[in-house]
C-alpha positions as CSV (number, residue, x, y, z in Angstrom):
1,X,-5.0,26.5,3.8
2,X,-4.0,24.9,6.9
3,X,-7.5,22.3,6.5
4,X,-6.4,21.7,2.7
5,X,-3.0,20.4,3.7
6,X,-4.7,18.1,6.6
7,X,-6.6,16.8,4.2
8,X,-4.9,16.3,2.0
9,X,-2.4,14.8,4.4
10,X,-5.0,12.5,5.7
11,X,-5.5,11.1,2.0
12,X,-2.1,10.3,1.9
13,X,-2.6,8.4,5.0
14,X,-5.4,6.5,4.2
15,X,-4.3,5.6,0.6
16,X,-1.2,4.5,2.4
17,X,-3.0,2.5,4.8
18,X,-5.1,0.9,1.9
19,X,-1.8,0.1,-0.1
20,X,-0.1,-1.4,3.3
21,X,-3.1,-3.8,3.5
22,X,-3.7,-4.9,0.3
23,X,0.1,-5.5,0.9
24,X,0.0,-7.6,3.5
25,X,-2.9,-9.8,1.9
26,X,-0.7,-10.3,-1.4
27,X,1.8,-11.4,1.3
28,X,-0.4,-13.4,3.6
29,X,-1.9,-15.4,0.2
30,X,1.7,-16.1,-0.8
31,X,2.9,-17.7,2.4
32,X,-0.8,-19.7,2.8
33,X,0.4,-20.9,-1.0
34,X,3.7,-21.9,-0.1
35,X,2.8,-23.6,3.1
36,X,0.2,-25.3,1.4
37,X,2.9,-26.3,-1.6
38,X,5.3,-27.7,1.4
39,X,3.1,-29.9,2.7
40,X,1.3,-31.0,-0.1
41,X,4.2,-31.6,-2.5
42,X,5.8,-34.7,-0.3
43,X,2.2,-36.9,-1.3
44,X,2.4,-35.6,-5.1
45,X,4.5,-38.5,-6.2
46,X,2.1,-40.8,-4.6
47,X,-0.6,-39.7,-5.8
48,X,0.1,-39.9,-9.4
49,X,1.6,-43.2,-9.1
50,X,-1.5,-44.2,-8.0
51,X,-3.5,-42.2,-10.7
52,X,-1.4,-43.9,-13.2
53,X,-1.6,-47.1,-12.5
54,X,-5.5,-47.5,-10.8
55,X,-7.6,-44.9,-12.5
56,X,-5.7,-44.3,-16.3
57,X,-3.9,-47.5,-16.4
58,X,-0.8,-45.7,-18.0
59,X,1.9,-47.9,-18.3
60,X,5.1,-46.9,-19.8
61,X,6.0,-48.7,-23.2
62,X,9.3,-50.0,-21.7
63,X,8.1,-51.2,-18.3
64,X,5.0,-52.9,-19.8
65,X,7.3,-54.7,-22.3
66,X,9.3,-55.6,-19.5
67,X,5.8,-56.9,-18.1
68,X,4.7,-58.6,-21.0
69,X,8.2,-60.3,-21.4
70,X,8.6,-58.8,-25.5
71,X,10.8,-57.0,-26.9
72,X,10.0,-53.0,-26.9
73,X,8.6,-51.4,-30.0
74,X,11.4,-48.9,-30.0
75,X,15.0,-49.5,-28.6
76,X,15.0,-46.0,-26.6
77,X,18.4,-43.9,-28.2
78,X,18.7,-42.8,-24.5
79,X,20.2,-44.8,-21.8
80,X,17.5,-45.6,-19.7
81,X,16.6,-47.1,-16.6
82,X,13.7,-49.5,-16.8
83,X,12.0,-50.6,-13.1
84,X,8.5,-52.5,-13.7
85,X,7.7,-52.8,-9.8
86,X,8.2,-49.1,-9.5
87,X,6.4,-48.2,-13.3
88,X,9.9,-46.7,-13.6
89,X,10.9,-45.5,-17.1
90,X,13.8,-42.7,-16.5
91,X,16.7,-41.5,-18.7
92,X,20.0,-42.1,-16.9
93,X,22.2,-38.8,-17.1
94,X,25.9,-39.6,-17.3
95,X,27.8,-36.1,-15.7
96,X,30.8,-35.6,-13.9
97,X,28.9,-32.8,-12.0
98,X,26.6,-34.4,-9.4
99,X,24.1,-31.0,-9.8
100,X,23.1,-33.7,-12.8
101,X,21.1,-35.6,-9.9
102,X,18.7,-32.7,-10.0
103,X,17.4,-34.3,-13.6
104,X,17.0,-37.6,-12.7
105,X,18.7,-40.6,-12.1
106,X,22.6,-40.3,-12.3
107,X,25.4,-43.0,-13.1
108,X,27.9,-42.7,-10.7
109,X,30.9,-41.3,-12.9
110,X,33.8,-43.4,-11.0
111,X,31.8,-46.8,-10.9
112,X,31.2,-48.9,-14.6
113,X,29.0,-49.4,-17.3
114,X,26.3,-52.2,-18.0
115,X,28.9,-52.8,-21.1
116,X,32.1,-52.7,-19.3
117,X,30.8,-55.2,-16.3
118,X,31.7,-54.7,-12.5
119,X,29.4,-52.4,-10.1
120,X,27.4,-50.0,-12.5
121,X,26.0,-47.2,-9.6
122,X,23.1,-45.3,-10.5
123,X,22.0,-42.6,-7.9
124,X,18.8,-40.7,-7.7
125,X,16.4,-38.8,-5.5
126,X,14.0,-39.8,-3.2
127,X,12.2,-36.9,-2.8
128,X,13.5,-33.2,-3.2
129,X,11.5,-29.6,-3.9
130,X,13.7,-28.4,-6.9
131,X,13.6,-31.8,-8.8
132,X,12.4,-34.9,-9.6
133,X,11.7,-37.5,-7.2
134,X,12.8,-40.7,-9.7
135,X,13.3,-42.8,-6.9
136,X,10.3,-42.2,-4.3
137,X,8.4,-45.4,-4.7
138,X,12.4,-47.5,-4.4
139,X,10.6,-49.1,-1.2
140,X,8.2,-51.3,-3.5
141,X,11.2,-53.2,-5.1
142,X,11.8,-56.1,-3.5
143,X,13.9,-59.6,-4.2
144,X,13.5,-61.2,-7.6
145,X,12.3,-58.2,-9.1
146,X,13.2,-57.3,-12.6
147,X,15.0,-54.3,-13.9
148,X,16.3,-53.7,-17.8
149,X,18.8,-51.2,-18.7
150,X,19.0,-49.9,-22.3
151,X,22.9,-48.6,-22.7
152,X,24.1,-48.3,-25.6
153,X,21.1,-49.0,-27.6
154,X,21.8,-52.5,-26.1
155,X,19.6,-54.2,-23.4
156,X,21.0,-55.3,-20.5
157,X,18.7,-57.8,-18.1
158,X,18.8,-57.7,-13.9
159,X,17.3,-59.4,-11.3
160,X,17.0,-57.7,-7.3
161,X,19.0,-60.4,-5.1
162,X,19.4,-57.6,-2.2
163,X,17.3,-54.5,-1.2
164,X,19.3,-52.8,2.4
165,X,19.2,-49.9,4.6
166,X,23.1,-48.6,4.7
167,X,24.7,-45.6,6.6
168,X,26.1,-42.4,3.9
169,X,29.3,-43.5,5.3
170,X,29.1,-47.1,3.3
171,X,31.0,-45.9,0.5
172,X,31.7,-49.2,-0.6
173,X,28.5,-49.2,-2.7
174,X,29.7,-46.8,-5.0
175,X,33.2,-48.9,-5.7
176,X,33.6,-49.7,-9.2
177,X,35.9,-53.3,-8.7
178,X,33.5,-55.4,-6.9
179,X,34.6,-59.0,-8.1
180,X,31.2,-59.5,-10.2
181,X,29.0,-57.7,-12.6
182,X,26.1,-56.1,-11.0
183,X,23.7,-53.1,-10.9
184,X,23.7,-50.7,-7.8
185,X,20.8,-48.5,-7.2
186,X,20.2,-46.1,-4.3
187,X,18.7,-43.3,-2.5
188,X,18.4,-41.1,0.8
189,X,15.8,-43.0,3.3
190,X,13.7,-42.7,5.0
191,X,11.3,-40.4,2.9
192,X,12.3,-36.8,2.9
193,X,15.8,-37.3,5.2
194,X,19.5,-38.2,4.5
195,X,19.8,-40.3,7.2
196,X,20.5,-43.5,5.5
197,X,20.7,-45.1,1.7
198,X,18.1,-47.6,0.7
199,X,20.6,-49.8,-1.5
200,X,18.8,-52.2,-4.0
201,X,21.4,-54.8,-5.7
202,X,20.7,-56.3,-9.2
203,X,22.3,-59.3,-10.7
204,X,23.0,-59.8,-15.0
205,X,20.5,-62.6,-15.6
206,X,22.0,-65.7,-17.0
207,X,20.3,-66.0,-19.9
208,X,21.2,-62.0,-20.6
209,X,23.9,-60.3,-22.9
C-alpha cells in the first residue's frame, strides 16, 4: 500500500514538474515577445514611412493634392491636419480631456481656431506604446514648408517660417492672444523623451482665406 501511495505521489510530482516547466516556457516566450516588441516598436514608424513612400508609393489624397497644388477630390467632413513633408494626413481631435492626445493629433482647447485667427495649437505624439505616433517624422519639416488645414469643411493655407527646440516650461506656445494669426504645432523631442518640445510655426499664406 505504502509503494502505491509513493507512486502515486511521485506522479504527482512529476506531472507537477512537467506543468511548472511548460510554465515557465509560456512565461519565458512572453517576455522574449515583449522585449522584442519594446525594442522593435520605436523603428515601426520609420519603417513604414519608408515603405510608403519608396517601395508602394502611397500617398495620401490630401497631401498629394497639397503636392500637386489642386484642389482635393473630396473636402474631408473631418478637421484635418494636412503635412506633405511629413506624408501627414491626420484627423485633429478637439477634447477638453488631453487623454484625446492618445488618438492623434489634439487642438489645444484654450488656444483658437484656423477660423477664429490668433495661435491655433495642435499637440501630438512623437512616439508612445499605447498610441499613435502622428508626429514622429516632425524633424523632416523644415522652413517654407507647406501645411493645409481643413476646419470647418474650409481650407486654410500655411507656410513653416520657424521650426525650434523649447523647454516644457515655454508655455507661451500654447497662448491663444499672440498679436498674429498662426499655426502652432509641437511634440516631446528628442525621440522617445520629454525633455524638450520641437515647436514648428506656420504662417496664413497671403494669398489664403
Amino acid at each position: 500500500m505504502k509503494t502505491k501511495h509513493l507512486l502515486s505521489f511521485s506522479a504527482i510530482l512529476v506531472a507537477m514538474k512537467v506543468t511548472l516547466h511548460r510554465g515557465n516556457q509560456f512565461l519565458g516566450v512572453v517576455v522574449i515577445l515583449l522585449c522584442t516588441y519594446i525594442l522593435v516598436a520605436p523603428a515601426l514608424p520609420s519603417a513604414t514611412f519608408w515603405w510608403h513612400k519608396s517601395v508602394t508609393k502611397q500617398i495620401p489624397e490630401l497631401v498629394a493634392a497639397v503636392q500637386d497644388g489642386r484642389p482635393p477630390d473630396v473636402i474631408p467632413d473631418k478637421n484635418t491636419l494636412v503635412i506633405p513633408s511629413m506624408n501627414l494626413q491626420q484627423e485633429v481631435f478637439e477634447s477638453k480631456n488631453q487623454s484625446a492626445l492618445n488618438k492623434g493629433v489634439w487642438r489645444f482647447p484654450n488656444a483658437s481656431t484656423p477660423a477664429e485667427g490668433n495661435n491655433t495649437v495642435l499637440i501630438g505624439h512623437r512616439f508612445t506604446y499605447n498610441g499613435p505616433a502622428v508626429f514622429y517624422h516632425m524633424d523632416l519639416v523644415k522652413k517654407g514648408d507647406k501645411i493645409v488645414m481643413y476646419w470647418d469643411k474650409k481650407k486654410y493655407e500655411y507656410t513653416v517660417e520657424e521650426v525650434t527646440v523649447v523647454p516644457p516650461s515655454a508655455k507661451e506656445i500654447q497662448q491663444r492672444d499672440v498679436g498674429e494669426e498662426r499655426l502652432t504645432i509641437y511634440t516631446c523631442t528628442p525621440l522617445m523623451t520629454a525633455r524638450n518640445r520641437l515647436v514648428i510655426i506656420a504662417k496664413p499664406d497671403k494669398d489664403g482665406p
